[in-house]
Backbone atoms as SQL, in Angstrom:
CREATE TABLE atoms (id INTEGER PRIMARY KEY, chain TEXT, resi INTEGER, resn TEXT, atom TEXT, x REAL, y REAL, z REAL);
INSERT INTO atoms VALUES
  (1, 'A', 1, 'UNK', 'N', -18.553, -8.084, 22.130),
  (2, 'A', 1, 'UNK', 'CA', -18.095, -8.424, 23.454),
  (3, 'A', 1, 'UNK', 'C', -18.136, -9.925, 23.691),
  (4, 'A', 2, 'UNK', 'N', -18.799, -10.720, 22.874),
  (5, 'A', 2, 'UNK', 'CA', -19.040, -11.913, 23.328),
  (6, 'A', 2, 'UNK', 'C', -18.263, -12.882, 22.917),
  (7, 'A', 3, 'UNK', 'N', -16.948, -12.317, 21.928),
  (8, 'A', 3, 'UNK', 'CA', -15.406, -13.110, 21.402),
  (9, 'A', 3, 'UNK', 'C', -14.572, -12.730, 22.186),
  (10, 'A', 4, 'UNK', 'N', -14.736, -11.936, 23.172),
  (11, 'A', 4, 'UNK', 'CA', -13.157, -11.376, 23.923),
  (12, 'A', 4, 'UNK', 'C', -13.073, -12.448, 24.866),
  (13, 'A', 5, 'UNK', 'N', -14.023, -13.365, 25.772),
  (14, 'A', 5, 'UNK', 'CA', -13.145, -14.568, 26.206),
  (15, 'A', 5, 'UNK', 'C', -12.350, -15.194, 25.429),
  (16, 'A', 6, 'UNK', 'N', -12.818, -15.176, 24.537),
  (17, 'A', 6, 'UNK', 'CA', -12.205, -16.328, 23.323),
  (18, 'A', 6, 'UNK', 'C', -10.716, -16.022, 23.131),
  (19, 'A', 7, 'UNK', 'N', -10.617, -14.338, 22.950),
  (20, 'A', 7, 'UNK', 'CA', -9.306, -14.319, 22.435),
  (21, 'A', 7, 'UNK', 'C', -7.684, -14.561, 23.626),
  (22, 'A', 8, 'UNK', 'N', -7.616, -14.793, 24.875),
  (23, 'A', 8, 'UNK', 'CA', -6.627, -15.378, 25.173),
  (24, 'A', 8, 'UNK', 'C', -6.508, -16.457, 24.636),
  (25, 'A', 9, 'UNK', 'N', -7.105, -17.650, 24.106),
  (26, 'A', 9, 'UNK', 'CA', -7.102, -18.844, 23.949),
  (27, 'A', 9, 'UNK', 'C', -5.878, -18.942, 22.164),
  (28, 'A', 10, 'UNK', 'N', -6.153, -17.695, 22.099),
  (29, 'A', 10, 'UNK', 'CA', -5.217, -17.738, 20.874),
  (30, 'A', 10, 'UNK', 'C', -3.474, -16.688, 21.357),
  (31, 'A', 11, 'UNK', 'N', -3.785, -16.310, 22.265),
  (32, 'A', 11, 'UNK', 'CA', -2.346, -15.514, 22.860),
  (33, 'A', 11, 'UNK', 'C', -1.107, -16.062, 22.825),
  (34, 'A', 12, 'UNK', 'N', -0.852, -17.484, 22.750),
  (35, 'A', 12, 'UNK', 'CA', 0.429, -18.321, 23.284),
  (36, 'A', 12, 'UNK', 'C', 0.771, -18.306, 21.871),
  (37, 'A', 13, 'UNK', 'N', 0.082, -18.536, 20.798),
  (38, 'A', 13, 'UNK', 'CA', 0.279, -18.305, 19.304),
  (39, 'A', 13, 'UNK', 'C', 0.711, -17.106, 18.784),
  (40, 'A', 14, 'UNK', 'N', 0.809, -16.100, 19.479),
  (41, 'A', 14, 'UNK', 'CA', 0.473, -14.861, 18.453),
  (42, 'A', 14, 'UNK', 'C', 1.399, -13.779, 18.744),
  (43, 'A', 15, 'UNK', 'N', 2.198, -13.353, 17.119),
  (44, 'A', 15, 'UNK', 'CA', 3.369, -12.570, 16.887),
  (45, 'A', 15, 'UNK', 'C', 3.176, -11.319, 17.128),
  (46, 'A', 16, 'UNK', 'N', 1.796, -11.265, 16.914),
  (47, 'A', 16, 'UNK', 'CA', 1.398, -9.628, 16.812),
  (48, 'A', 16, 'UNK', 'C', -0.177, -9.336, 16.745),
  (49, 'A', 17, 'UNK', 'N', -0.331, -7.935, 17.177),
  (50, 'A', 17, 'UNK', 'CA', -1.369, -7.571, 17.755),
  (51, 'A', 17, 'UNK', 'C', -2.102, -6.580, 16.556),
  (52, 'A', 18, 'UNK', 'N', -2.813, -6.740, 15.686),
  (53, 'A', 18, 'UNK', 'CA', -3.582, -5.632, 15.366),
  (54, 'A', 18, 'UNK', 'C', -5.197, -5.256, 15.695),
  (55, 'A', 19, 'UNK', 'N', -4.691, -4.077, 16.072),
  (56, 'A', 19, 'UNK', 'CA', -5.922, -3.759, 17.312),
  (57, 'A', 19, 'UNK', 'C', -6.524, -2.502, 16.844),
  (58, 'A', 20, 'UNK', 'N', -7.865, -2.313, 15.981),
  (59, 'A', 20, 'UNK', 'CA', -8.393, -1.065, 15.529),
  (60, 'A', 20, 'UNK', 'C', -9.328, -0.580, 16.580),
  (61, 'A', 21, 'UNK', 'N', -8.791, 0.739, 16.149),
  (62, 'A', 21, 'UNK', 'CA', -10.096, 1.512, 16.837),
  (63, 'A', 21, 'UNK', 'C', -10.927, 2.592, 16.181),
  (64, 'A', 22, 'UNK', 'N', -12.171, 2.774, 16.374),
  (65, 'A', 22, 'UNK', 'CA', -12.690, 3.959, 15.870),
  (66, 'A', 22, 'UNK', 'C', -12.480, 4.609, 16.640),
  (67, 'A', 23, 'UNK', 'N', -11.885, 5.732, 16.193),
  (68, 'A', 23, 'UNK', 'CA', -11.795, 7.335, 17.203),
  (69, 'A', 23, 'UNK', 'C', -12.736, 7.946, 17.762),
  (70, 'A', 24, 'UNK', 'N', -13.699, 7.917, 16.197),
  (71, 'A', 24, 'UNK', 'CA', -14.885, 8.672, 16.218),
  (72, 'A', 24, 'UNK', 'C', -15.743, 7.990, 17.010),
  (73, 'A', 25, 'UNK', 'N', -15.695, 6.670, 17.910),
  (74, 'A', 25, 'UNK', 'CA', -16.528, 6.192, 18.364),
  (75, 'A', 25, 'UNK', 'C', -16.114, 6.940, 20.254),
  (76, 'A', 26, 'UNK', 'N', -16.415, 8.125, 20.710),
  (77, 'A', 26, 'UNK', 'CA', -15.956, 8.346, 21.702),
  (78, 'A', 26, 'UNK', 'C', -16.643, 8.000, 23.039),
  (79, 'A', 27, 'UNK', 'N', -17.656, 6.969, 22.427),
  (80, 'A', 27, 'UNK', 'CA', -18.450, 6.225, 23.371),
  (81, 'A', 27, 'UNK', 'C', -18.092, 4.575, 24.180),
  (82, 'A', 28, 'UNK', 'N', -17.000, 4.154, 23.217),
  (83, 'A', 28, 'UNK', 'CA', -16.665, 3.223, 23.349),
  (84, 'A', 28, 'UNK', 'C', -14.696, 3.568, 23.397),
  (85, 'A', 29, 'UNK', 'N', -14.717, 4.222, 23.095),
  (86, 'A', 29, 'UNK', 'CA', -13.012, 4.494, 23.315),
  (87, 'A', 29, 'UNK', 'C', -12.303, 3.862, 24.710),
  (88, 'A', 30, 'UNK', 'N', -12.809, 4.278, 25.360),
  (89, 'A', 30, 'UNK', 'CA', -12.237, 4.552, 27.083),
  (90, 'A', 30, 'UNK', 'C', -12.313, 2.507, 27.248),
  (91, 'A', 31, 'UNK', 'N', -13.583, 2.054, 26.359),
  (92, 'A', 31, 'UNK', 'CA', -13.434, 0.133, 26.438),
  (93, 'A', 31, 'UNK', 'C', -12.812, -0.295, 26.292),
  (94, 'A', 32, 'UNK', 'N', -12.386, 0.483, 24.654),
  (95, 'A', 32, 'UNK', 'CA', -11.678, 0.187, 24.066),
  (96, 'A', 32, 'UNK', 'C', -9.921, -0.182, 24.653),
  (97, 'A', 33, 'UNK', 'N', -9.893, 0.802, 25.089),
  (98, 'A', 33, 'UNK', 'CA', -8.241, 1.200, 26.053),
  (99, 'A', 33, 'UNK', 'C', -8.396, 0.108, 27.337),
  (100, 'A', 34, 'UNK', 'N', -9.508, 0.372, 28.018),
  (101, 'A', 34, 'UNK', 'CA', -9.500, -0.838, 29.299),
  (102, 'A', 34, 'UNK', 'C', -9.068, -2.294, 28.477),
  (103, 'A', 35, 'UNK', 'N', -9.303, -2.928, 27.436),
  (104, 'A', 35, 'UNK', 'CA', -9.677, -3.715, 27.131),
  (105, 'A', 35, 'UNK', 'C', -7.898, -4.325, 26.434),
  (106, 'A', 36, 'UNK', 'N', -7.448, -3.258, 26.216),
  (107, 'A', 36, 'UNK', 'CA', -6.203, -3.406, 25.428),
  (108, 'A', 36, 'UNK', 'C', -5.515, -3.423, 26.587),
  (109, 'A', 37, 'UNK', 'N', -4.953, -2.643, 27.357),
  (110, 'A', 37, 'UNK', 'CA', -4.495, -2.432, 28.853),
  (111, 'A', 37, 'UNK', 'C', -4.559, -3.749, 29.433),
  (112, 'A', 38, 'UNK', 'N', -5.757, -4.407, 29.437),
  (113, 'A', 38, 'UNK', 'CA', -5.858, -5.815, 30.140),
  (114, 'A', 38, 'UNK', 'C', -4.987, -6.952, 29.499),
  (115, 'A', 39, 'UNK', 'N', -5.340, -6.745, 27.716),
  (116, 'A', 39, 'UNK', 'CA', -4.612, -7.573, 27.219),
  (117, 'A', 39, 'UNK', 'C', -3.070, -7.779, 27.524),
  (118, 'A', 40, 'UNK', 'N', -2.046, -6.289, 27.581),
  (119, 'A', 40, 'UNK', 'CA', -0.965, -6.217, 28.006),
  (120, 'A', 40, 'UNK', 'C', -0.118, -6.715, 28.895),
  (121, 'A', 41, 'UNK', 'N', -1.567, -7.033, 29.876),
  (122, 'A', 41, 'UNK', 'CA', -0.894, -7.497, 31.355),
  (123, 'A', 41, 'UNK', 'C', -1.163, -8.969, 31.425),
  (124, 'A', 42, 'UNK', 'N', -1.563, -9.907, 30.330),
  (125, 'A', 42, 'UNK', 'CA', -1.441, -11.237, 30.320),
  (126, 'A', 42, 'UNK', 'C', -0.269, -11.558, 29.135),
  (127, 'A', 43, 'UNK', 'N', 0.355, -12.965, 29.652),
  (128, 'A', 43, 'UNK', 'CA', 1.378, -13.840, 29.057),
  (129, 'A', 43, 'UNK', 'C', 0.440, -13.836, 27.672),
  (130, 'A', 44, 'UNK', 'N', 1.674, -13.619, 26.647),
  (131, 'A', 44, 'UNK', 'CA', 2.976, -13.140, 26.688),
  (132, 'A', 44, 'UNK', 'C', 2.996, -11.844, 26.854),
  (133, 'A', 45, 'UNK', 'N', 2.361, -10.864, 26.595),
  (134, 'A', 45, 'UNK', 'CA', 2.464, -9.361, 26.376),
  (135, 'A', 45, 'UNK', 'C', 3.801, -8.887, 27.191),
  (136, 'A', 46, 'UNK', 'N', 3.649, -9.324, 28.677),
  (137, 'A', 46, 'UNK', 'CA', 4.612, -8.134, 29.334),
  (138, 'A', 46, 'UNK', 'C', 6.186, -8.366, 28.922),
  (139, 'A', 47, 'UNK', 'N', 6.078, -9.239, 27.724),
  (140, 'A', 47, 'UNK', 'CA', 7.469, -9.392, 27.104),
  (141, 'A', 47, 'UNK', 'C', 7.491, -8.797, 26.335),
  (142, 'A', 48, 'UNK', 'N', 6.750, -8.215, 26.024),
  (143, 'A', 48, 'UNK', 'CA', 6.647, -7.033, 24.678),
  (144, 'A', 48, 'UNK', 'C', 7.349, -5.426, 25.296),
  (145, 'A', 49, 'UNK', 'N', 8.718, -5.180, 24.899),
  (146, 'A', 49, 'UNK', 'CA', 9.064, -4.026, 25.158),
  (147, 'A', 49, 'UNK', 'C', 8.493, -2.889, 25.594),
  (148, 'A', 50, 'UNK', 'N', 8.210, -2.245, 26.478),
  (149, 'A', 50, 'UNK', 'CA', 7.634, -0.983, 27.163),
  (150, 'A', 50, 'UNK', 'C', 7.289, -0.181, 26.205),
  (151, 'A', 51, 'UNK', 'N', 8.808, 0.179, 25.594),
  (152, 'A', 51, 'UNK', 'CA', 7.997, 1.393, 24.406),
  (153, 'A', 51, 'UNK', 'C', 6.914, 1.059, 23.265),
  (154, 'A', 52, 'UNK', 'N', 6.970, -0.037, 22.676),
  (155, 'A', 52, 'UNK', 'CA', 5.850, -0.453, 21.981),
  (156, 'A', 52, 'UNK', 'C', 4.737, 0.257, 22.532),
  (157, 'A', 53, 'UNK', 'N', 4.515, -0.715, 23.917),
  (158, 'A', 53, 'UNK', 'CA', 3.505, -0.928, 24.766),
  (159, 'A', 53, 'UNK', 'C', 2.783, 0.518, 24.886),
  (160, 'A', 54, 'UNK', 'N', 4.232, 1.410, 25.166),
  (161, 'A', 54, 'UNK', 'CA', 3.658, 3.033, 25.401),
  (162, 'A', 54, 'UNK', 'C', 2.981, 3.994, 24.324),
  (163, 'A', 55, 'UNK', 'N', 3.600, 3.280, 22.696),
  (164, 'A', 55, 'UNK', 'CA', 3.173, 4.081, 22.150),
  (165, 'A', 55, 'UNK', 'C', 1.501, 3.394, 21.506),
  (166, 'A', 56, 'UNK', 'N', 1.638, 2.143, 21.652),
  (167, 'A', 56, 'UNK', 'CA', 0.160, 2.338, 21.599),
  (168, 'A', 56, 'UNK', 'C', -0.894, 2.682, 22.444),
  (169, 'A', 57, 'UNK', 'N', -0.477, 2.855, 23.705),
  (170, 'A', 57, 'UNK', 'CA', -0.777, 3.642, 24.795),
  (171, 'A', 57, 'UNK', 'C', -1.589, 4.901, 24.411),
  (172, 'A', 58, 'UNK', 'N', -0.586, 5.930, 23.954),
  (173, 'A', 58, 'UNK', 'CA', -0.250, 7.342, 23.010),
  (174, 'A', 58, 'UNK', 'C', -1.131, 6.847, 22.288),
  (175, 'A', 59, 'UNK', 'N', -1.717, 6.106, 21.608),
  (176, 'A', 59, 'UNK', 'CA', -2.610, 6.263, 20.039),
  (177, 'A', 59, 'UNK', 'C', -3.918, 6.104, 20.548),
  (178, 'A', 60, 'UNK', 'N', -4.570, 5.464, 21.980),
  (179, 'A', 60, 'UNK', 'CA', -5.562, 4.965, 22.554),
  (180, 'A', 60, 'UNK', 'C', -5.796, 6.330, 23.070),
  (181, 'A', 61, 'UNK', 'N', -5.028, 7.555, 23.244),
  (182, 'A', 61, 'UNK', 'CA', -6.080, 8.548, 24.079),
  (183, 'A', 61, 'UNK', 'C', -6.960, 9.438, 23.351),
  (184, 'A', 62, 'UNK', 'N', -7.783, 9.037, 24.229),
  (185, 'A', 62, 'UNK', 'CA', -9.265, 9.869, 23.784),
  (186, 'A', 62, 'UNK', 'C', -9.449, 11.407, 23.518),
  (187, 'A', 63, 'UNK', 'N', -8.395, 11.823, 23.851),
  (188, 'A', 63, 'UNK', 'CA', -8.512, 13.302, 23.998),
  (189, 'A', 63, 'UNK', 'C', -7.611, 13.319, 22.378),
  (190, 'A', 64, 'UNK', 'N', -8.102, 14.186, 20.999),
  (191, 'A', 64, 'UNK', 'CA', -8.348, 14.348, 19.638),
  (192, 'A', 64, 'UNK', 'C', -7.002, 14.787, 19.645),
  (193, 'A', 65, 'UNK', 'N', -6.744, 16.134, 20.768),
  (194, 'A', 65, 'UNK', 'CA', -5.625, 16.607, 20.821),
  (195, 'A', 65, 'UNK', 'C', -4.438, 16.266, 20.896),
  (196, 'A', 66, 'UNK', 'N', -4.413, 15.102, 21.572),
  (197, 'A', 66, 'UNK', 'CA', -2.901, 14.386, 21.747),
  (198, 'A', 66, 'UNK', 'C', -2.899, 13.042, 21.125),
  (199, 'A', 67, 'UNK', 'N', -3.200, 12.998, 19.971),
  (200, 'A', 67, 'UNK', 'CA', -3.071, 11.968, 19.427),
  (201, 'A', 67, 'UNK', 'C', -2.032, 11.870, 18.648),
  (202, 'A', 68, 'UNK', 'N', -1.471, 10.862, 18.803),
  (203, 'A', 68, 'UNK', 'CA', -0.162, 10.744, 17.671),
  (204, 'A', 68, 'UNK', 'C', -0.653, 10.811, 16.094),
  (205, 'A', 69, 'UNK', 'N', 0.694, 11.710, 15.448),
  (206, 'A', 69, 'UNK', 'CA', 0.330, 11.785, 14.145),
  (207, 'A', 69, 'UNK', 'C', 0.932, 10.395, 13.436),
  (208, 'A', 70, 'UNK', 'N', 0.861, 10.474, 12.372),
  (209, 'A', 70, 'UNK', 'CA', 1.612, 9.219, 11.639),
  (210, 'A', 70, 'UNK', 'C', 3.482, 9.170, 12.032),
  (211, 'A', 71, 'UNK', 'N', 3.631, 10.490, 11.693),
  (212, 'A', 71, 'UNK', 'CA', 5.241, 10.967, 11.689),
  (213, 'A', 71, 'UNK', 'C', 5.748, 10.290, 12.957),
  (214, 'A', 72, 'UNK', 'N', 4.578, 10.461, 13.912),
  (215, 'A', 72, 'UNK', 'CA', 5.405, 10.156, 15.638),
  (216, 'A', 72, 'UNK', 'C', 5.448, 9.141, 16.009),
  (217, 'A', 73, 'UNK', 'N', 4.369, 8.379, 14.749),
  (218, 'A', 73, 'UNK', 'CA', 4.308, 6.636, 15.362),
  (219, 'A', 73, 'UNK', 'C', 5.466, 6.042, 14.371),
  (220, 'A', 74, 'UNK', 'N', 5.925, 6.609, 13.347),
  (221, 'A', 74, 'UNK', 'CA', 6.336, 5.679, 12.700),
  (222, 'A', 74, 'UNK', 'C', 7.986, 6.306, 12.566),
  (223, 'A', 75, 'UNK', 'N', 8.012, 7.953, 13.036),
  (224, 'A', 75, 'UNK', 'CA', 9.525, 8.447, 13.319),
  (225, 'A', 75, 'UNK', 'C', 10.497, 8.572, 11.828),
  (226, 'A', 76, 'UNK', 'N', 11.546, 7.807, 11.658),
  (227, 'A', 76, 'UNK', 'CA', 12.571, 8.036, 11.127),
  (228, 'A', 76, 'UNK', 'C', 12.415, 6.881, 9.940),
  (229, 'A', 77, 'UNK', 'N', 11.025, 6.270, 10.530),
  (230, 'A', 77, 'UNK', 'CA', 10.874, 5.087, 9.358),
  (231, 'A', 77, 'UNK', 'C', 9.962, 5.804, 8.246),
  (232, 'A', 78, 'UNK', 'N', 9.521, 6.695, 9.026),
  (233, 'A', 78, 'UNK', 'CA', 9.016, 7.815, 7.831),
  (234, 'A', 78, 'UNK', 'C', 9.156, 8.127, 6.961),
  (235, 'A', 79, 'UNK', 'N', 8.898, 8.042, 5.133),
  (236, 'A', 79, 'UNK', 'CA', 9.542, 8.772, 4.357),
  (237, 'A', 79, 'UNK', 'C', 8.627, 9.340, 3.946),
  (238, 'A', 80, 'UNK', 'N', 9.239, 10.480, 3.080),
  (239, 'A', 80, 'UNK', 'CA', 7.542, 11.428, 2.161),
  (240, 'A', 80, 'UNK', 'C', 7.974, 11.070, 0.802);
């Protein structure tokens, strides 16, 4: 917790977001999501297309059941 001021300071730079989460951590999940959610709503993010935005949305919920599979995040770019 004590780098997340830090990281707007690198936002005006940055192409892309990789943002892990442990699933299994269902103690920290729900932070996890506040924390990403916040990021979204500062420059630049809300230039970042909606659906992006939504489907990592979709990958942040806590509930096991509705979690996106690989197939749904990645669609037609899918191959087997």
């Amino acid at each position: 917790m004590r780098f997340r001021p830090c990281w707007r300071c690198y936002f005006p730079n940055t192409q892309a977001i990789i943002y892990v989460v442990d699933s299994s951590d269902t103690d920290r999940i729900g932070i996890a999501k506040e924390e990403f959610h916040a990021i979204l709503e500062r420059d630049p993010w809300p230039k970042v297309s909606d659906n992006a935005k939504d489907l990592v949305k979709k990958m942040l919920n806590p509930d096991p059941k509705q979690h996106l599979t690989i197939q749904e995040v990645l669609g037609p770019w899918c191959w087997n």
